[in-house]
PDB file of N, CA, C and O in Angstrom, chain B, residues numbered from 101:
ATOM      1  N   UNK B 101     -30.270  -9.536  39.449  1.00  0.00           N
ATOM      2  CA  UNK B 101     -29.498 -10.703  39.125  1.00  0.00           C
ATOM      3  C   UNK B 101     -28.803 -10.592  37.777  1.00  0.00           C
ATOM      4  O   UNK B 101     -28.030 -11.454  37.359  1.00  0.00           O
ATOM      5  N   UNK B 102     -29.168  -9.319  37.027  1.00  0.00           N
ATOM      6  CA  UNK B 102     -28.376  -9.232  36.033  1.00  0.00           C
ATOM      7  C   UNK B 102     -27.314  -8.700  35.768  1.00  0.00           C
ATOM      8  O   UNK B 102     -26.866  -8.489  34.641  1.00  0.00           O
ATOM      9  N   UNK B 103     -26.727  -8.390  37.011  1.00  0.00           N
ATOM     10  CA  UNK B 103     -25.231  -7.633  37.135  1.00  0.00           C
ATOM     11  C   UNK B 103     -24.956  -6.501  36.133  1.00  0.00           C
ATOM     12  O   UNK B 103     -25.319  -6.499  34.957  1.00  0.00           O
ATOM     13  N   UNK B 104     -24.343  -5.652  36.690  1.00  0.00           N
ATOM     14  CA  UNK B 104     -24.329  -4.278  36.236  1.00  0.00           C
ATOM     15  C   UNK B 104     -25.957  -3.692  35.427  1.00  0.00           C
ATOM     16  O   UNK B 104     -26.066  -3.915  34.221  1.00  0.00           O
ATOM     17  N   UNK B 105     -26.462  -3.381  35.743  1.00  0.00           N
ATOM     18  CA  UNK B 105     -27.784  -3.383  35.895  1.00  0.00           C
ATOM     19  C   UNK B 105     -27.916  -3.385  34.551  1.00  0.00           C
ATOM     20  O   UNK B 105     -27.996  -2.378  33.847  1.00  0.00           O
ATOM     21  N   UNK B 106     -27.935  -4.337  34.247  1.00  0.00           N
ATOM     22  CA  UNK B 106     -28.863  -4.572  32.476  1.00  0.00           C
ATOM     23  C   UNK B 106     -27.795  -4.589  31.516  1.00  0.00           C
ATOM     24  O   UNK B 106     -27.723  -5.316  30.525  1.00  0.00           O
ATOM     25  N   UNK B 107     -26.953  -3.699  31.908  1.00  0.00           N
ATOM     26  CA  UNK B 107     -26.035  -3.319  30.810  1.00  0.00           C
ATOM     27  C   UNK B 107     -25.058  -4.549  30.782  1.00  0.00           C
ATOM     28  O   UNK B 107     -24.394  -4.308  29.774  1.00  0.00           O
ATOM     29  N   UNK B 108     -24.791  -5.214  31.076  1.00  0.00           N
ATOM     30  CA  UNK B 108     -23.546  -6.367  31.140  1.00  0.00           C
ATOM     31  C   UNK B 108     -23.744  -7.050  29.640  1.00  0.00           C
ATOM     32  O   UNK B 108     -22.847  -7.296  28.833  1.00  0.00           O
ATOM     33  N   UNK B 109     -24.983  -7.256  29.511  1.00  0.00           N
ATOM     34  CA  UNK B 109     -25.525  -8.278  28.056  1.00  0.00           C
ATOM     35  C   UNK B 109     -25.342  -7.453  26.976  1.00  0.00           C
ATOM     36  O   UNK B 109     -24.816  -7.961  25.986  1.00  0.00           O
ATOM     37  N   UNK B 110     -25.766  -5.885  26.927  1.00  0.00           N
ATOM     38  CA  UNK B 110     -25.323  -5.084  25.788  1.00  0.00           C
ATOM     39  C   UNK B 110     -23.643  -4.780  25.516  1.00  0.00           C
ATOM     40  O   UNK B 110     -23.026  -4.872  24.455  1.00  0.00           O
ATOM     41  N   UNK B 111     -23.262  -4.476  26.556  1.00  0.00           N
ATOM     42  CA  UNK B 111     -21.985  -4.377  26.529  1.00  0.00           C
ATOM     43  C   UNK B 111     -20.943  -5.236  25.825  1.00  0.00           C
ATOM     44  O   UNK B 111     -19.933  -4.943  25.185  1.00  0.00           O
ATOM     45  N   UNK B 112     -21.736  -6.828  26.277  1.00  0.00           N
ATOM     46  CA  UNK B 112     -20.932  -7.596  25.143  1.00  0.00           C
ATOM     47  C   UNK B 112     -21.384  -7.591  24.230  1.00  0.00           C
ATOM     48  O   UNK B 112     -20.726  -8.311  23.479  1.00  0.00           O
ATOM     49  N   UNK B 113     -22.065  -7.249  23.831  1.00  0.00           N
ATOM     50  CA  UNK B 113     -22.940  -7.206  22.333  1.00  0.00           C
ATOM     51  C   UNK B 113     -21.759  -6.291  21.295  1.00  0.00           C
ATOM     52  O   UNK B 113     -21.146  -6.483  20.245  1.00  0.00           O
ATOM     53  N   UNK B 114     -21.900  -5.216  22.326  1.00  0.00           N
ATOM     54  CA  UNK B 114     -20.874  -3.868  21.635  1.00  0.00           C
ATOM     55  C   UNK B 114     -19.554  -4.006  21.606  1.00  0.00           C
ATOM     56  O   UNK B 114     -18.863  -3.153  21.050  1.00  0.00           O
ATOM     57  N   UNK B 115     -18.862  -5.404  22.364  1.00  0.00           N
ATOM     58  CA  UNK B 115     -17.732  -5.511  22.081  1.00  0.00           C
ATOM     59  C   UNK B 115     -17.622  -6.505  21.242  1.00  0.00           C
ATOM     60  O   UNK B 115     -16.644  -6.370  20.507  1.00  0.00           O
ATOM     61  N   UNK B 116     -18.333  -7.600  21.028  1.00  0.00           N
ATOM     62  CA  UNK B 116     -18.486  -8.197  19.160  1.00  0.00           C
ATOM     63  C   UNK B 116     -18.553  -7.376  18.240  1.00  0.00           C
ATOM     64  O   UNK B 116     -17.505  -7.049  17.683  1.00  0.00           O
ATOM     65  N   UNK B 117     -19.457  -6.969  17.938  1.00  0.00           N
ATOM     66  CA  UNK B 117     -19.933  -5.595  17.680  1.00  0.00           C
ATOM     67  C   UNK B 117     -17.970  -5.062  17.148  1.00  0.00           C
ATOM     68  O   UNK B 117     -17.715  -5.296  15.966  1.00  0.00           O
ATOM     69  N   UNK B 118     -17.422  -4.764  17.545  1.00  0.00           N
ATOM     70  CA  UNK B 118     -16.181  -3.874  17.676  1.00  0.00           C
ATOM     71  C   UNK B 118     -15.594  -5.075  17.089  1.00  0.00           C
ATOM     72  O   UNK B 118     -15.475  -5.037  15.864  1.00  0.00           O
ATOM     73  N   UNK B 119     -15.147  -6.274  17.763  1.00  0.00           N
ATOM     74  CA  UNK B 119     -13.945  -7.090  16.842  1.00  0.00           C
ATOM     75  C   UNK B 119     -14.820  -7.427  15.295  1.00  0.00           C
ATOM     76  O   UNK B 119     -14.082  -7.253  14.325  1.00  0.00           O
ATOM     77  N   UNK B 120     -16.166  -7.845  14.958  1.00  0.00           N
ATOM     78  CA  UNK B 120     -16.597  -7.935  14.132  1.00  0.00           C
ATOM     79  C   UNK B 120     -16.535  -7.063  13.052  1.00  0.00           C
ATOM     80  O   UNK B 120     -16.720  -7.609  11.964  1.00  0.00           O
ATOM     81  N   UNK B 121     -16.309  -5.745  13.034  1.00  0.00           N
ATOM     82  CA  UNK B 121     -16.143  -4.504  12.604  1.00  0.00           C
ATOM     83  C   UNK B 121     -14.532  -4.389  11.781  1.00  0.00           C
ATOM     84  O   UNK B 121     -14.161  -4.014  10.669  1.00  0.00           O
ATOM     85  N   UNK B 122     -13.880  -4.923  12.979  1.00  0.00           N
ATOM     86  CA  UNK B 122     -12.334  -4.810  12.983  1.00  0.00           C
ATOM     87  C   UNK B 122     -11.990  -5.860  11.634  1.00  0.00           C
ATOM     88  O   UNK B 122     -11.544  -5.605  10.515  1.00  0.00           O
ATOM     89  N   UNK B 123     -12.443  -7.247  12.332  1.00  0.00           N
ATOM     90  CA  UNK B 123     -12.189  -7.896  11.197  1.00  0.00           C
ATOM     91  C   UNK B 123     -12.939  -7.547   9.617  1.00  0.00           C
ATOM     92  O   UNK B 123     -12.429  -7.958   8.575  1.00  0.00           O
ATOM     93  N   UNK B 124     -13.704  -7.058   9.636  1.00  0.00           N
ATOM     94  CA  UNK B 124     -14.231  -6.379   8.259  1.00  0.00           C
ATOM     95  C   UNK B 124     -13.659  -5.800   7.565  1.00  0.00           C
ATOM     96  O   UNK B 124     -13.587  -5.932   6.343  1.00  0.00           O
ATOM     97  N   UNK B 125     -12.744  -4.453   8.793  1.00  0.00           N
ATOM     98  CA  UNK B 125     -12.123  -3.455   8.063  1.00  0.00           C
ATOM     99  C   UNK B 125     -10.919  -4.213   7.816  1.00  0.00           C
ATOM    100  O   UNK B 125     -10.392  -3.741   6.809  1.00  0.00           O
ATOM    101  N   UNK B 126     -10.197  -5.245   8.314  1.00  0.00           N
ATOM    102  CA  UNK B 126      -9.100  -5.866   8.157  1.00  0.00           C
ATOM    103  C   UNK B 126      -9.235  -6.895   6.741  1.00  0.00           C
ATOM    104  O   UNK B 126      -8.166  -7.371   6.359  1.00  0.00           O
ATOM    105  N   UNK B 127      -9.844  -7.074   6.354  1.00  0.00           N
ATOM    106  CA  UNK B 127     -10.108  -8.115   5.547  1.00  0.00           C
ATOM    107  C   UNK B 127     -10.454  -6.814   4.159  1.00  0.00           C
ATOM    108  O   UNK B 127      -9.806  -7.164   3.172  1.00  0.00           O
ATOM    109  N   UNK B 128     -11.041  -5.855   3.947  1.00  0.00           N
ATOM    110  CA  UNK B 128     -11.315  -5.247   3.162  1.00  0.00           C
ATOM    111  C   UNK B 128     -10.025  -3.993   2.627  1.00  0.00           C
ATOM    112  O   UNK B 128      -9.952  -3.491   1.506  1.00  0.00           O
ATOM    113  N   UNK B 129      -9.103  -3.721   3.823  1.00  0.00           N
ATOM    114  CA  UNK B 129      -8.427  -3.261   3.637  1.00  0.00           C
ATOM    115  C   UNK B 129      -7.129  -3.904   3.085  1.00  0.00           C
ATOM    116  O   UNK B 129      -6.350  -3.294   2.353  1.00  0.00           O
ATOM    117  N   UNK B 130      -6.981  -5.021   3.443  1.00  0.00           N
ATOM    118  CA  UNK B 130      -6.357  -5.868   2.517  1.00  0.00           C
ATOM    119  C   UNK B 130      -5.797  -6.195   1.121  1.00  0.00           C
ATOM    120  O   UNK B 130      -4.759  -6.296   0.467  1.00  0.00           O
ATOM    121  N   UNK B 131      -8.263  -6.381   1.040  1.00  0.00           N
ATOM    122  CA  UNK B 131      -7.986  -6.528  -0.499  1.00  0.00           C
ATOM    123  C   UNK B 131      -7.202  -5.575  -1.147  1.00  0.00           C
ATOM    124  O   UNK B 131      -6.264  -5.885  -1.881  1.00  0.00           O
ATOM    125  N   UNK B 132      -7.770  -3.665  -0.750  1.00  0.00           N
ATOM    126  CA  UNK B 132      -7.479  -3.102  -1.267  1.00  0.00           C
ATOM    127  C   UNK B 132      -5.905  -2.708  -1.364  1.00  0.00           C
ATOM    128  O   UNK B 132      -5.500  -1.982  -2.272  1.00  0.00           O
ATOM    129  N   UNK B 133      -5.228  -3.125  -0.574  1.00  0.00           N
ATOM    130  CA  UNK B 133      -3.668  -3.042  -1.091  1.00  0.00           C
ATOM    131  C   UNK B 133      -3.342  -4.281  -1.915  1.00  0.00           C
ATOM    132  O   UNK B 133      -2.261  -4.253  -2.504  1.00  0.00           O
ATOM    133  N   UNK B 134      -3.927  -5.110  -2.018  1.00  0.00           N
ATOM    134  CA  UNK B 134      -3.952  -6.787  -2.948  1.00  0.00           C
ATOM    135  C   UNK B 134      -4.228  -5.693  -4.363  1.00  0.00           C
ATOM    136  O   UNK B 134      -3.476  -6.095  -5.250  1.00  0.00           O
ATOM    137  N   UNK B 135      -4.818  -4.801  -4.724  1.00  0.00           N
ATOM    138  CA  UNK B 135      -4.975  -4.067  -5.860  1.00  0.00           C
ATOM    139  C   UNK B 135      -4.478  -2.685  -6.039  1.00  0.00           C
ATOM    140  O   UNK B 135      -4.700  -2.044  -7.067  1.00  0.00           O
ATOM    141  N   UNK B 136      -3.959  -2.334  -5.266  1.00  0.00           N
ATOM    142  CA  UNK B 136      -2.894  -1.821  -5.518  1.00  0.00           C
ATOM    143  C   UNK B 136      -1.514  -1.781  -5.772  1.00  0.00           C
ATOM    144  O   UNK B 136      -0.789  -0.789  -5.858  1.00  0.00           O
ATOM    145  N   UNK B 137      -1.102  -3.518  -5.932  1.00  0.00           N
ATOM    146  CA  UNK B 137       0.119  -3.739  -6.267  1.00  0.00           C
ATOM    147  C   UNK B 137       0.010  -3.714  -7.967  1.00  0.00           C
ATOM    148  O   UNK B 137       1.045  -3.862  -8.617  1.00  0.00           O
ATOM    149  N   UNK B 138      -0.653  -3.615  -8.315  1.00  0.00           N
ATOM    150  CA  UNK B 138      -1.054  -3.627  -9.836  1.00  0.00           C
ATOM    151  C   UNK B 138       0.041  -2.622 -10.722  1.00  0.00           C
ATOM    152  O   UNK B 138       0.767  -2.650 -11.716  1.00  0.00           O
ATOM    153  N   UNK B 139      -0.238  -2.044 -10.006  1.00  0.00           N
ATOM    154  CA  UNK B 139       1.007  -0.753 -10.564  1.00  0.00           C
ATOM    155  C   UNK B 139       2.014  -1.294 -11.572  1.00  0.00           C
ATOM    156  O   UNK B 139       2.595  -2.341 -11.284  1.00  0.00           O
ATOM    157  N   UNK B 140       2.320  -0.584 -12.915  1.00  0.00           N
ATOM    158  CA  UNK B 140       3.650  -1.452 -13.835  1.00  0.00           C
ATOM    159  C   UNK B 140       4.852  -0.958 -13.171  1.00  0.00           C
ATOM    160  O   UNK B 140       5.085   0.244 -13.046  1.00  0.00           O
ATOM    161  N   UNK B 141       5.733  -2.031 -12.679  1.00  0.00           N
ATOM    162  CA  UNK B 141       6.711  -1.326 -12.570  1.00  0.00           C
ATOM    163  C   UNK B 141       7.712  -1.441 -14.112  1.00  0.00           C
ATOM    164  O   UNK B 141       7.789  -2.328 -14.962  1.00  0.00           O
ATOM    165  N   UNK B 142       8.450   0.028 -13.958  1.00  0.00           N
ATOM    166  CA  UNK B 142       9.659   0.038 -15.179  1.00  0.00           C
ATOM    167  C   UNK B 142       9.575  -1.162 -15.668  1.00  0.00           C
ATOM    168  O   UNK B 142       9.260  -2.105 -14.942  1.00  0.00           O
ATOM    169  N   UNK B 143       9.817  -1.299 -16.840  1.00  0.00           N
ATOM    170  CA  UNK B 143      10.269  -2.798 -17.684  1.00  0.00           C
ATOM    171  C   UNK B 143      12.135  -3.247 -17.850  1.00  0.00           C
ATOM    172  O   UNK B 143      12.810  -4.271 -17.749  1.00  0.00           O
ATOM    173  N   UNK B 144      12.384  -1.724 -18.167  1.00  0.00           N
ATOM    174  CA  UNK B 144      13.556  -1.880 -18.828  1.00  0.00           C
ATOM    175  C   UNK B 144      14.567  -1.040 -18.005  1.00  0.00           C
ATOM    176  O   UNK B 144      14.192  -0.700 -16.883  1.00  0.00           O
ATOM    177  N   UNK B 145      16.014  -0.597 -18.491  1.00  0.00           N
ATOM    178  CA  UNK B 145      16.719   0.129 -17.489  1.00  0.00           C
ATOM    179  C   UNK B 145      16.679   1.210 -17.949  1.00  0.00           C
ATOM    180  O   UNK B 145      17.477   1.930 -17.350  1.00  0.00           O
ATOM    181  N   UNK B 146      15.798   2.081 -19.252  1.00  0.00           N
ATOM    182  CA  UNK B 146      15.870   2.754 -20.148  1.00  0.00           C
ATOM    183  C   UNK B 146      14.703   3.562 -19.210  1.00  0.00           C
ATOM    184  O   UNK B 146      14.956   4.590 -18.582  1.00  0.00           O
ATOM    185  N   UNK B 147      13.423   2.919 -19.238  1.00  0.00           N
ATOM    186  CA  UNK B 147      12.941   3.249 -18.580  1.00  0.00           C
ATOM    187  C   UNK B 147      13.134   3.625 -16.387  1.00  0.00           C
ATOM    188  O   UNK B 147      12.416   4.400 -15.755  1.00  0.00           O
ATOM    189  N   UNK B 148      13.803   3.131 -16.050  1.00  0.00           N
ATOM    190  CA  UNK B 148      14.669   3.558 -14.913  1.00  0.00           C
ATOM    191  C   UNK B 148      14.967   4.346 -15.155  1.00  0.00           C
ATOM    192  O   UNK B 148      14.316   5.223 -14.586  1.00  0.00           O
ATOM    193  N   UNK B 149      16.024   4.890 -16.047  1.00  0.00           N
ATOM    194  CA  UNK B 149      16.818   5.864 -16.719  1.00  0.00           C
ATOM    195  C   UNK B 149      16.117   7.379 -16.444  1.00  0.00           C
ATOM    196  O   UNK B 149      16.484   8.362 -15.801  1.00  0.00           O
ATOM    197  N   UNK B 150      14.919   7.066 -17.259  1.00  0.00           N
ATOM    198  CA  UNK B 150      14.458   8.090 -18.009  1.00  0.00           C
ATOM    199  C   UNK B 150      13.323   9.030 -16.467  1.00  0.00           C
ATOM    200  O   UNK B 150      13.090  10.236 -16.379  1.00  0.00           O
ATOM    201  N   UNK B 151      12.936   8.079 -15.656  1.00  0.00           N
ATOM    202  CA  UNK B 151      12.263   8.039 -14.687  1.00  0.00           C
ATOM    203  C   UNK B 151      13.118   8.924 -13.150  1.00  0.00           C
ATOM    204  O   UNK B 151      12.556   9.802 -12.496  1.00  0.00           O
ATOM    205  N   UNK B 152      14.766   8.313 -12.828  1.00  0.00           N
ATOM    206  CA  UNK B 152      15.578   9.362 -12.329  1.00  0.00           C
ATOM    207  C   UNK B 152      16.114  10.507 -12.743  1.00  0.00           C
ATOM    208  O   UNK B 152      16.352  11.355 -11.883  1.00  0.00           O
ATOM    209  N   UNK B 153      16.405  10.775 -14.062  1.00  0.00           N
ATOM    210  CA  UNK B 153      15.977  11.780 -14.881  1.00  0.00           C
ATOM    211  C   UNK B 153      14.970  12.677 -14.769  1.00  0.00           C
ATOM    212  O   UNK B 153      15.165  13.892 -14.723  1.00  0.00           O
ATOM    213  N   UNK B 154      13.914  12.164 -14.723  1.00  0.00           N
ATOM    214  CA  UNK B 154      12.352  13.210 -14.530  1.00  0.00           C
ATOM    215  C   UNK B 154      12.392  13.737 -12.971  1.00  0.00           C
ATOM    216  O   UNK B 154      11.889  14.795 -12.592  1.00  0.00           O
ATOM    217  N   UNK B 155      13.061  12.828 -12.175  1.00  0.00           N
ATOM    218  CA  UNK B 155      12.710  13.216 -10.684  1.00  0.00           C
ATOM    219  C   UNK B 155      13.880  14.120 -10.664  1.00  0.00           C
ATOM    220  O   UNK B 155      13.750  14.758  -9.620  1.00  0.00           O
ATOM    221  N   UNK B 156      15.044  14.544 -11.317  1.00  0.00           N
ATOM    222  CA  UNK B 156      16.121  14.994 -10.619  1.00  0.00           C
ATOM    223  C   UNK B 156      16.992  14.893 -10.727  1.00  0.00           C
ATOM    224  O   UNK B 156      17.872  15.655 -11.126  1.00  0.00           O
ATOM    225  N   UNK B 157      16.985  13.114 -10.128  1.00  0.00           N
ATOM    226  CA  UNK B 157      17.943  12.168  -9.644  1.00  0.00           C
ATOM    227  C   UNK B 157      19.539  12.275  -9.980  1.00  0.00           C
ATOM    228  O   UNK B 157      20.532  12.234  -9.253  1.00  0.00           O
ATOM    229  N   UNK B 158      19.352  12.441 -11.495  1.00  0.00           N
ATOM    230  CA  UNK B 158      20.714  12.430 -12.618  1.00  0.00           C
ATOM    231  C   UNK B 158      20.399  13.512 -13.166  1.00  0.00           C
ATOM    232  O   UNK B 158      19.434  14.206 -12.845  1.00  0.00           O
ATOM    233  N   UNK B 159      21.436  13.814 -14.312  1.00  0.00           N
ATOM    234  CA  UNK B 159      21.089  15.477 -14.927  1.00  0.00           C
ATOM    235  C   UNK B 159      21.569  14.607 -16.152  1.00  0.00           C
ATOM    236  O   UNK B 159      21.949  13.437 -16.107  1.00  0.00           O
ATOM    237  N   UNK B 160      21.449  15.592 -17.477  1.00  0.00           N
ATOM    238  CA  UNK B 160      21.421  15.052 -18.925  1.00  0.00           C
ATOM    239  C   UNK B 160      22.473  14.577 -18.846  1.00  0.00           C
ATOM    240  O   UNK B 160      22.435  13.352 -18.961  1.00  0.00           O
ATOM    241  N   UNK B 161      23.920  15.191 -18.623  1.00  0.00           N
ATOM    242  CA  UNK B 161      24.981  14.495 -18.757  1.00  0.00           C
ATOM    243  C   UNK B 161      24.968  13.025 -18.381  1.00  0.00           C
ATOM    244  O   UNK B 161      25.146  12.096 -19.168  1.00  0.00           O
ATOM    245  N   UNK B 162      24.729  12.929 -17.044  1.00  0.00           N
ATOM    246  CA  UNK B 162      24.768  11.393 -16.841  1.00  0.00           C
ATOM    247  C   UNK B 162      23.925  10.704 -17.013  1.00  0.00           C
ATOM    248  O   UNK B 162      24.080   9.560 -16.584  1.00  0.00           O
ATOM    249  N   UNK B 163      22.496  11.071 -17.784  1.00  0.00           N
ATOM    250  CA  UNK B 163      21.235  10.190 -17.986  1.00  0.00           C
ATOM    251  C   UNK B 163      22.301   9.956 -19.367  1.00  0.00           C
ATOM    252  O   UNK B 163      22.537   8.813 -19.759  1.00  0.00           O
ATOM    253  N   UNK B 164      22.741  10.841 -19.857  1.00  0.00           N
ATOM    254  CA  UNK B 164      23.290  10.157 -21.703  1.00  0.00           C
ATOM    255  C   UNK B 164      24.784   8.579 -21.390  1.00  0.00           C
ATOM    256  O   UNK B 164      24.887   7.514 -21.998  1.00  0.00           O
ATOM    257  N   UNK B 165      25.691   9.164 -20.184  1.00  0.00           N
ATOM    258  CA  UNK B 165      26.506   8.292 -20.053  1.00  0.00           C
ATOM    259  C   UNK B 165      25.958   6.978 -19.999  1.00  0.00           C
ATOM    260  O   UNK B 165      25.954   6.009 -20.758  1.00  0.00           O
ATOM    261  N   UNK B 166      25.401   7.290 -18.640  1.00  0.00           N
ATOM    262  CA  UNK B 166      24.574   5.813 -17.995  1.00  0.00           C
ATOM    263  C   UNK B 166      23.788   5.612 -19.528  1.00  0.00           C
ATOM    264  O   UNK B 166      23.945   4.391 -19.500  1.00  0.00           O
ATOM    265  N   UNK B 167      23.365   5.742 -20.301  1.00  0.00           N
ATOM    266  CA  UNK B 167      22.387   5.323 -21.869  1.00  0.00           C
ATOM    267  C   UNK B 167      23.453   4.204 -22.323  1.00  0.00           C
ATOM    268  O   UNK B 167      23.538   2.980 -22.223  1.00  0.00           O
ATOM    269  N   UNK B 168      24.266   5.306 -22.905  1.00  0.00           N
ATOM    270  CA  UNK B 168      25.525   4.699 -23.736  1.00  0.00           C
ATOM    271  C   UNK B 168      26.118   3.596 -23.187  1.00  0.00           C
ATOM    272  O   UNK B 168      26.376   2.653 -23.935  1.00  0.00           O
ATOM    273  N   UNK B 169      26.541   3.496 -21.327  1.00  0.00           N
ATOM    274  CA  UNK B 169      27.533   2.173 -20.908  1.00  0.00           C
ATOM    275  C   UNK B 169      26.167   1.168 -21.228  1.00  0.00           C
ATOM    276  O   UNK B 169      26.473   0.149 -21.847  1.00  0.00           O
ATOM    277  N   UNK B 170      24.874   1.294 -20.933  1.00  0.00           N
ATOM    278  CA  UNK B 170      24.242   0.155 -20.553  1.00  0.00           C
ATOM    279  C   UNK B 170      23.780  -0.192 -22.323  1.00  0.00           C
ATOM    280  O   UNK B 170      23.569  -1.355 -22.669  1.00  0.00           O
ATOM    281  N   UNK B 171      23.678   0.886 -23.240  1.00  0.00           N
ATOM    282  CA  UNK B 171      23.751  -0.145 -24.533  1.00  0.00           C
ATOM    283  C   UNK B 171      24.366  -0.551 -25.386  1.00  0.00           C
ATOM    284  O   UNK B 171      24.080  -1.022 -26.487  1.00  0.00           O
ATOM    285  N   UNK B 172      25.709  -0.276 -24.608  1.00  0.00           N
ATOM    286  CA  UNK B 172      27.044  -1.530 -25.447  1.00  0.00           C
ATOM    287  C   UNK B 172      27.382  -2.463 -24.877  1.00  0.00           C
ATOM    288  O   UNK B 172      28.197  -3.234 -25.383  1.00  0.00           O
TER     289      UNK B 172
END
């Protein structure tokens, strides 16, 4: 009378079990991007500047132009 022989009652057990889990990891993984926005971004455009510069982005010539238009 206990349908699927015994196992029917564990089975749901193991599928709480599973969303209970889910929501854990959902809720914890969360936080952890909630603390990872922490990050400073740039303040200034100097700092922008200096940051496409380091990657590449611009080369000296135009890291000095772009300097000069944005501090007059």
């Amino acid at each position: 009378m206990m349908g699927y022989g015994g196992f029917g009652g564990m089975f749901m057990w193991f599928i709480w079990l599973l969303i209970g889990g889910a929501i854990i990891y959902w809720i914890f993984s969360r936080i952890n991007n909630a603390n990872n926005k922490d990050d400073p971004a740039p303040q200034n455009y100097l700092d922008i500047l200096k940051n496409r510069y380091a990657s590449g982005e611009i080369n000296k010539e135009e890291f000095d132009r772009l300097k000069k238009e944005l501090e007059d």
